[in-house]
C-alpha positions as CSV (number, residue, x, y, z in Angstrom):
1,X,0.0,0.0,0.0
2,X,1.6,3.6,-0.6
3,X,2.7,5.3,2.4
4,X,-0.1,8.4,1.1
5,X,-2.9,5.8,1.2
6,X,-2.0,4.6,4.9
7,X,-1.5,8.0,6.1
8,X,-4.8,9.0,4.7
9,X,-6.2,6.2,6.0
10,X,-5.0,6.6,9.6
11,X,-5.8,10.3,9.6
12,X,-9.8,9.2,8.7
13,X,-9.7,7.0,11.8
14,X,-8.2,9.8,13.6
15,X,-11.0,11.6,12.5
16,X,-13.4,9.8,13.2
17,X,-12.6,9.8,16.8
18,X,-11.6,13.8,17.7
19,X,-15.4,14.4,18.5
20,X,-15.1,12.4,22.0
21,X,-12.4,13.6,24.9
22,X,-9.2,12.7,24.1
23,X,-8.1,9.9,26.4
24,X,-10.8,8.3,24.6
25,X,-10.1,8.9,21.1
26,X,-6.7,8.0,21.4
27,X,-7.7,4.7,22.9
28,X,-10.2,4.8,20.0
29,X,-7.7,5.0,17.1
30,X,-5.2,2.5,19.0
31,X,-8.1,-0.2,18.8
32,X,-9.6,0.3,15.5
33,X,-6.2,0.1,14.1
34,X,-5.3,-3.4,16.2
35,X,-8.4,-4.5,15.6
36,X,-9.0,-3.8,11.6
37,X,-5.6,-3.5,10.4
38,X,-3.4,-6.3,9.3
39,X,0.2,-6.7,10.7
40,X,1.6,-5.7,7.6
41,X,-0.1,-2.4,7.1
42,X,1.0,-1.6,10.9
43,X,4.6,-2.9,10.2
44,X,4.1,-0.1,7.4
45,X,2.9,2.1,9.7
46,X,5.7,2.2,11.8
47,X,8.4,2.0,9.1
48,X,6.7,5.7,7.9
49,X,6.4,7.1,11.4
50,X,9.8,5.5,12.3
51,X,11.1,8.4,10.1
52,X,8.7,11.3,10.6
53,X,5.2,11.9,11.6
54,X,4.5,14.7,9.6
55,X,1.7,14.7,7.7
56,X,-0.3,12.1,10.6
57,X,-2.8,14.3,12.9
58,X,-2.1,14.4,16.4
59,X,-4.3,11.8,17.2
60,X,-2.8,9.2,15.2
61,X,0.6,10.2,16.8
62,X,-0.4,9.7,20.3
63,X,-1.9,6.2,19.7
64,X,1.5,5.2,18.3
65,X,2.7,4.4,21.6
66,X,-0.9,2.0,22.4
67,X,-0.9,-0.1,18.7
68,X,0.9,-3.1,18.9
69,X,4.0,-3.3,16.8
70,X,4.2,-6.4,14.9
71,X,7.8,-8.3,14.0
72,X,8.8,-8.0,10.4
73,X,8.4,-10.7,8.4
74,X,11.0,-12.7,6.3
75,X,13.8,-10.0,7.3
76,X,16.4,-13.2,7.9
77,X,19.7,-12.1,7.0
């Protein structure tokens, strides 16, 4: 998936979420995404956040630290 389309894609969750308080959304977007989105598109969510979060909104930032951060797979060397 291109690193635009999960950003975007992120970002709607995020969205999604700002209406309740905080605490709540970040626990929100943290979920949805552990819940919904498969290991690979988080192990590409970290590798673009790894190197930058511009371009995330705040929300999605803050529930980097609550998704769970899978192993990449087939990196043997």
């Amino acid at each position: 998936m291109s690193p635009d389309k999960l950003t975007y894609m992120a970002n709607q969750i995020a969205t999604f979420f700002a209406s309740q308080p905080e605490h709540e959304a970040v626990d929100g977007v943290a979920e949805h995404i552990n819940k919904f989105w498969d290991p690979r598109m988080r192990v590409q969510l970290f590798e673009i956040t790894d190197q930058g979060t511009d371009g995330f909104k705040p929300l999605v930032v803050a529930a980097l630290e609550k998704i769970n951060r899978p192993q990449k797979v087939g990196s043997a060397g």
